[in-house]
N, C-alpha and C positions, 0 to 999 in steps of 0.2 A: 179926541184927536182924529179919528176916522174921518170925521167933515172935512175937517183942515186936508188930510189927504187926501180925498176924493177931490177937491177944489184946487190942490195942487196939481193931480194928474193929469186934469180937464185942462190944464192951464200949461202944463207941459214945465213946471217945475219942478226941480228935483229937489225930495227931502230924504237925506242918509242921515240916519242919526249914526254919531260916533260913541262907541262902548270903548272906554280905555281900561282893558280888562286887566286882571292879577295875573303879572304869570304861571304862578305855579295853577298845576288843572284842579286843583283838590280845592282852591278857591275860586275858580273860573265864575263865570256869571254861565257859560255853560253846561255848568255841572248843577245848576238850582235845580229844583224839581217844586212843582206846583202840584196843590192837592184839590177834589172838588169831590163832591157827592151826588154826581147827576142821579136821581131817581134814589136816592138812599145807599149807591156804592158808591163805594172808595176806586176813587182812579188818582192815578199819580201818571203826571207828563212833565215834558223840560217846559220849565218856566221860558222859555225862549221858542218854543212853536207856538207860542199864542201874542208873541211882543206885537201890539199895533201896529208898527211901522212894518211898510212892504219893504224896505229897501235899508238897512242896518250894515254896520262894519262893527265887527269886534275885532279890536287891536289889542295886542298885544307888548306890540314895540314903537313905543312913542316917536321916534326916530323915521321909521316906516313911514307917519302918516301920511309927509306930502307924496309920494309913490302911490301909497292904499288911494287917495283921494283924487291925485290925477286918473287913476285907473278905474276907477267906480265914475269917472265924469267921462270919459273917454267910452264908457261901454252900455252908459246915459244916452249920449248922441249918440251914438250906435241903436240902440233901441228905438228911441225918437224917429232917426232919421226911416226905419226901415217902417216904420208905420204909415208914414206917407208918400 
């Protein structure tokens, strides 16, 4: 997926991927914990600092979304605009 986004941002497409999380936080997607053995240790991180995507919403409240999604587009052209 990294290609796919690099050729999106070059192109000035927006890709937010939508998370329609659990509410309670004991099942959150950000409460996963990812494990890995760089060099023979044991490291433990939130499975959610390594998600591919630069630009993610985790929701919560399905109801929210058109607000969450006008507001991550709104702060899109914001971003864009102030690059050129």
């Amino acid at each position: 997926p990294s290609l796919w986004v690099r050729r999106a941002a070059e192109e000035n497409i927006l890709l937010c991927f939508v998370i329609v999380d659990a509410a309670a936080n004991k099942d959150s997607i950000l409460e996963l914990k990812s494990v890995s053995y760089p060099g023979g240790k044991l490291t433990i991180s939130s499975w959610i600092d390594a998600f591919p995507f630069p630009y993610y919403i985790v929701l919560r409240e399905l109801r929210a979304l058109p607000h969450v999604l006008s507001d991550a587009l709104r702060q899109w052209i914001e971003l864009v605009s102030g690059m050129s």
